[in-house]
TORNU-957772 format. One record per residue (C-alpha): x, y negated, z; residue in one letter. Coordinates in steps of 0.1 Angstrom, whole numbers, plus 5000, padded with zeros to 4 digits. Example, Ala and Ser with C-alpha at 12.3 -4.5 7.8 and 13.67 -1.06 7.14 Angstrom:
<recs>
512350455078A 513750115071S 
</recs>
This chain:
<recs>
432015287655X 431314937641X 430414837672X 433814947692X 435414777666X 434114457663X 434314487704X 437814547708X 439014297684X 436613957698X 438614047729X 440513697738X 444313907743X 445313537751X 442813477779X 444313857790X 447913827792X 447213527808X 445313667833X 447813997837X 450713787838X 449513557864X 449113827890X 452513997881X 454113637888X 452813647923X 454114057925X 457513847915X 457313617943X 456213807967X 458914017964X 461513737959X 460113657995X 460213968011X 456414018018X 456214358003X 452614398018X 451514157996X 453414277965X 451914597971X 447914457976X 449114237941X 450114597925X 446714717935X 444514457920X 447114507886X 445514857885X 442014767888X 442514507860X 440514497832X 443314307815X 445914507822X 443914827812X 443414637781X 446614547774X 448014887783X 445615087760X 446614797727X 450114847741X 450515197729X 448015237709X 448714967688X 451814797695X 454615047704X 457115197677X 455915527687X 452415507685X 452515727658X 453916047678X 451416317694X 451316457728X 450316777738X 446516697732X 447616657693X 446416327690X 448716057674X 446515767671X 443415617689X 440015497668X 438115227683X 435915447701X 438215607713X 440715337730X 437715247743X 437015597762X 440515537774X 439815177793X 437515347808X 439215637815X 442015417832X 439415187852X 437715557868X 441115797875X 444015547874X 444415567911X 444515907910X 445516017876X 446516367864X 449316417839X 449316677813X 452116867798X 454816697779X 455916817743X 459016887740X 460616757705X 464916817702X 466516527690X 469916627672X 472716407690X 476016307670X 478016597683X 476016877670X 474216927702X 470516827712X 468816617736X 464916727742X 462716397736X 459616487762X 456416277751X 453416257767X 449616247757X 448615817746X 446215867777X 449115957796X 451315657780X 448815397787X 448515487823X 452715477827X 452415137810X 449415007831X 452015137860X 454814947845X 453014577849X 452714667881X 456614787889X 458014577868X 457614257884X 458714417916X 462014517910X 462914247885X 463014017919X 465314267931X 467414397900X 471114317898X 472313977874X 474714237855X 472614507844X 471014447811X 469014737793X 465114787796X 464414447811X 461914197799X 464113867787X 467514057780X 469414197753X 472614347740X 473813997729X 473913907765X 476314157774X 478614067745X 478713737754X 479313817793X 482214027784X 483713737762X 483413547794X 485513807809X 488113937784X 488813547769X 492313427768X 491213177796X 490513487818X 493813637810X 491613897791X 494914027777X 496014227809X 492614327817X 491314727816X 487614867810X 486515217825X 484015317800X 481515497818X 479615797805X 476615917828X 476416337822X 472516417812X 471516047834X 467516087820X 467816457836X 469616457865X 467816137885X 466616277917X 462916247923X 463316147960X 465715887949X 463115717927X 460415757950X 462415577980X 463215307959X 459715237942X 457614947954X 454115037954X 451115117967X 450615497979X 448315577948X 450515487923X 453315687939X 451315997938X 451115917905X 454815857894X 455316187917X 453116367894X 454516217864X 457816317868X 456516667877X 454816707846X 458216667828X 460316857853X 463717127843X 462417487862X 466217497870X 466117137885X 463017117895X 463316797918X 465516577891X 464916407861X 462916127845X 461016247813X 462616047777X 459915937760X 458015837786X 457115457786X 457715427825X 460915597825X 463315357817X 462315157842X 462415427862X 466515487854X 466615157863X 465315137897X 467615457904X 471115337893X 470414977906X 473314867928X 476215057908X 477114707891X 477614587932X 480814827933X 482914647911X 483014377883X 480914587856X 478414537828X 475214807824X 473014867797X 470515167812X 472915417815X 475915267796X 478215097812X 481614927818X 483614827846X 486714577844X 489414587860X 492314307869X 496014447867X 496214487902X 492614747910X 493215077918X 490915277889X 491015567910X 489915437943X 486615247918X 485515577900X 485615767936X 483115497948X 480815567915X 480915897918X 480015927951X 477215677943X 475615927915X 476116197937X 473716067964X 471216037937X 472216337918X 473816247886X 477616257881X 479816087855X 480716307823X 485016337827X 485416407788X 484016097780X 484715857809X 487715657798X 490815347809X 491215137781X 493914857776X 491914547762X 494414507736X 493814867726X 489814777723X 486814967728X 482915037719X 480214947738X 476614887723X 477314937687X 480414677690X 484214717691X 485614497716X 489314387714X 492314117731X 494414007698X 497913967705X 497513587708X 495513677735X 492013557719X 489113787722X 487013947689X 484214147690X 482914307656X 480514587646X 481814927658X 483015227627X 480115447641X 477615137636X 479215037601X 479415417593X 475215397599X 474115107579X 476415237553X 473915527551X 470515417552X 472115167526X 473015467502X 470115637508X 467515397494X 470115287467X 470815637455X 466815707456X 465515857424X 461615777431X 462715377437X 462715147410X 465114887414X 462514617429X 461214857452X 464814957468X 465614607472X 462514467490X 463414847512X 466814737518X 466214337527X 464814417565X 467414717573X 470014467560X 468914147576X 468414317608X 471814417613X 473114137602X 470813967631X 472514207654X 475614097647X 475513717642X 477313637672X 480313837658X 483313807632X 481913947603X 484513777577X 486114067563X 484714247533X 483614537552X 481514337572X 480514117552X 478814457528X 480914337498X 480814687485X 477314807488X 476114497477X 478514607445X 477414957442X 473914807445X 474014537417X 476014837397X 472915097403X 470514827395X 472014727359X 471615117348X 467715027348X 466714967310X 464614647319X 466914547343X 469014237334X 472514137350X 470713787359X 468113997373X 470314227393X 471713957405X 468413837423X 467614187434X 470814187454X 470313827470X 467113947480X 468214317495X 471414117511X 469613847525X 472613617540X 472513557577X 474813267593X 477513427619X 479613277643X 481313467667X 480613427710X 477313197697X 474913387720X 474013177751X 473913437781X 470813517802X 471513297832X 472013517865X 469713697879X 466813517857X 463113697850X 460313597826X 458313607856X 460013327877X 457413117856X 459812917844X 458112837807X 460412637794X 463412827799X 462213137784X 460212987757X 463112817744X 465913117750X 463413357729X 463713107697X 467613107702X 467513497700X 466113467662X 467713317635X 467313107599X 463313097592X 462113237625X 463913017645X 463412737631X 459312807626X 459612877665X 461112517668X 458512337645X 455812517667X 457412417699X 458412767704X 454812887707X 452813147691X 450713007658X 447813187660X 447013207694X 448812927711X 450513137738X 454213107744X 456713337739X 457513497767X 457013827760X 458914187746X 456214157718X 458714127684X 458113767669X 456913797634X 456913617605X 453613527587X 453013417553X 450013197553X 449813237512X 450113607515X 453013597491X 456413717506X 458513557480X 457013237487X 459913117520X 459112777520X 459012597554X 454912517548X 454212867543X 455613037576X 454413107605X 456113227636X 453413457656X 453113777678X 453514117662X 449714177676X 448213837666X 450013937632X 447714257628X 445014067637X 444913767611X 445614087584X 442514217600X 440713887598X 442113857559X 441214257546X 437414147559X 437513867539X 437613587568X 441213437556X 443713317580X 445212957563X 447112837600X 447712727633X 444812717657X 
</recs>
């Protein structure tokens, strides 16, 4: 076991996704060119990678947020030995790999009823992901400017700041309308022959998407849907409902979406087109929820409420729903019996500060916004502990309410149809420090936007994380952070719990 272990971690990950993302950059161009014989050879090689296999077995095994959850094998994490099985595994059968069963695990859903999450075994994971550097690079030479969700160097922000660029008094946002769009059971519906059409690949990965989708299939649709929970499938959702932003001036996020409509378009004659559009690929758009909204009667999208004032000018702030949710994991750690007050406050700092992140680029002056009252019925909880000072309750708040500077419309927009892998290093490098704020962006600035452990830009999905070189997470002096990868993150705690301490930058 030692071995494996001390194996898999002298593996130089930078030397790999350099390697991987060098080939998926010529997937990119080929594409871009039209030479899909090529793309398709380039896909090939991405399969036989070591570095990709690599990458893909880390990926899930290590890196994703669901690591955690167990297939129908049972097993819910990988040792050393084991991940090691699985390369090899993936370098033997990924050509022709065999999926296993999904489990099934029902998700409750806001209106009482329940979705069914279908996961499948970490082999099964790693090869979808394996797949996914291939596809990826593919269709995002291909993949419309306006769609948004599941895409490597976009985010929710982007939308919001699009649809400013829309509904702003400049674009006589006032008279405008939205169809909110509602997709009935999108994950489900997708018809298999409609994603395998579309996919660019080689035959043998294909065959394997066929059988992937298989595995996961409805006995009373047995030739649609794309299983949730797998890691391939959102990109798969994506290469289905491509070209549905082409109908009309729209904005999609996966499977939400909005169309906008001047005073003059015919809302009718638009949803007619989209519904015929699903129907060829065998979805169709859910009546109850599918709405036309006056601007100046506003509407949610992404976790926002987006409204034309009276004066014509444009605000965007969190949603009721969204404010509604941080309002109860907020009550939930303060009202905790089994936390003392230090504990719920160093609980409540990254919930807090994260959706205050979320929402820096909107107007979050008023009180409700701004958390006034929890931070109240916080400070207020904290004072009924005996060796808990009002000074000190004070602190405890600052530090679960970590402030967060807001302005509203300060995103900059993804520009066009842009991809991580045009190659364009600068460009990326520098929009990925401009998605964090405060101490991460401005580590991510000192280090000229560059990882500081292992020297490899930013460029990726991979979360940005902040390191504390003196291992004490009070201590937020500019000296003592560093801005690196989640992974090279695990790894200098690695390096530091066998007693080789990590003090910087290489």
């Amino acid at each position: 076991m030692s071995n494996h272990s001390e194996l898999w971690k002298k593996q130089k990950w930078k030397k790999l996704r350099q390697n991987l993302f060098r080939l998926q950059k010529r997937v990119y161009k080929a594409v871009r060119a039209g030479d899909l014989k090529k793309a398709r050879s380039l896909q090939k090689l991405i399969l036989k990678s070591r570095a990709a296999q690599l990458l893909a077995v880390r990926q899930v095994s290590q890196l994703n947020k669901g690591k955690r959850t167990a297939g129908v094998d049972g097993l819910s994490s990988l040792n050393y030995r084991q991940r090691w099985e699985l390369v090899e595994a993936l370098n033997d059968y990924a050509p022709d790999w065999k999926h296993n069963r999904l489990r099934k695990v029902p998700i409750p859903k806001k209106n009482g009823k329940t979705r069914v999450l279908k996961v499948p075994t970490l082999a099964d994971r790693a090869w979808q992901c394996l797949v996914k550097y291939a596809l990826e690079p593919a269709h995002e030479a291909l993949f419309s400017g306006d769609s948004y969700g599941f895409r490597p160097g976009r985010c929710t922000q982007d939308v919001q700041k699009r649809l400013f660029g829309h509904l702003r008094s400049s674009s006589n946002g006032i008279n405008k309308r939205v169809i909110e769009l509602d997709i009935k059971k999108c994950f489900d519906r997708i018809s298999h022959t409609t994603i395998m059409e579309r996919v660019i690949a080689p035959a043998s990965i294909k065959k394997g998407i066929y059988r992937c989708l298989k595995a996961g299939v409805d006995p009373h649709f047995p030739d649609q849907g794309t299983p949730q929970g797998g890691v391939v499938s959102p990109l798969l959702a994506n290469i289905a409902l491509d070209g549905i932003e082409d109908i009309h001036t729209s904005l999609r996020y996966a499977d939400d979406m909005v169309f906008i409509l001047k005073p003059k378009d015919n809302a009718e004659k638009i949803l007619n087109r989209v519904k015929e559009f699903l129907a060829e690929r065998g979805m169709e758009i859910s009546e109850e929820k599918t709405k036309l909204t006056k601007t100046t009667d506003g509407f949610d999208f992404l976790g926002w409420n987006f409204r034309v004032q009276k004066n014509g000018k444009f605000r965007s702030i969190p949603s009721e729903e969204n404010h509604r949710n941080i309002r109860q994991k907020i009550k939930a750690i303060v009202n905790n019996s089994n936390y003392g007050a230090e504990i719920k406050a160093t609980k409540l700092a990254p919930i807090v500060r994260g959706w205050r992140n979320y929402h820096s680029s909107c107007d979050m002056s008023s009180s409700r916004d701004s958390l006034w009252f929890m931070n109240n019925t916080a400070h207020r909880k904290f004072r009924k502990e005996k060796k808990v000072s009002r000074y000190r309750a004070n602190e405890l708040c600052k530090k679960g309410f970590p402030k967060v500077g807001y302005k509203q419309n300060q995103h900059v927009s993804v520009k066009g149809t842009k991809s991580p892998y045009d190659g364009d290093l600068v460009y990326w490098s520098q929009r990925n420090s401009r998605l964090y704020s405060d101490n991460t962006s401005d580590a991510l600035k000192r280090q000229n936007h560059s990882c500081g452990f292992c020297g490899l830009r930013f460029l990726e999905d991979e979360d940005v994380h902040l390191h504390h070189i003196d291992g004490n997470h009070d201590n937020w002096s500019k000296n003592n952070l560093l801005a690196v990868h989640q992974s090279c993150h695990q790894q200098i705690h690695s390096l530091h719990s066998e007693g080789r301490g990590y003090l910087g930058a290489v």
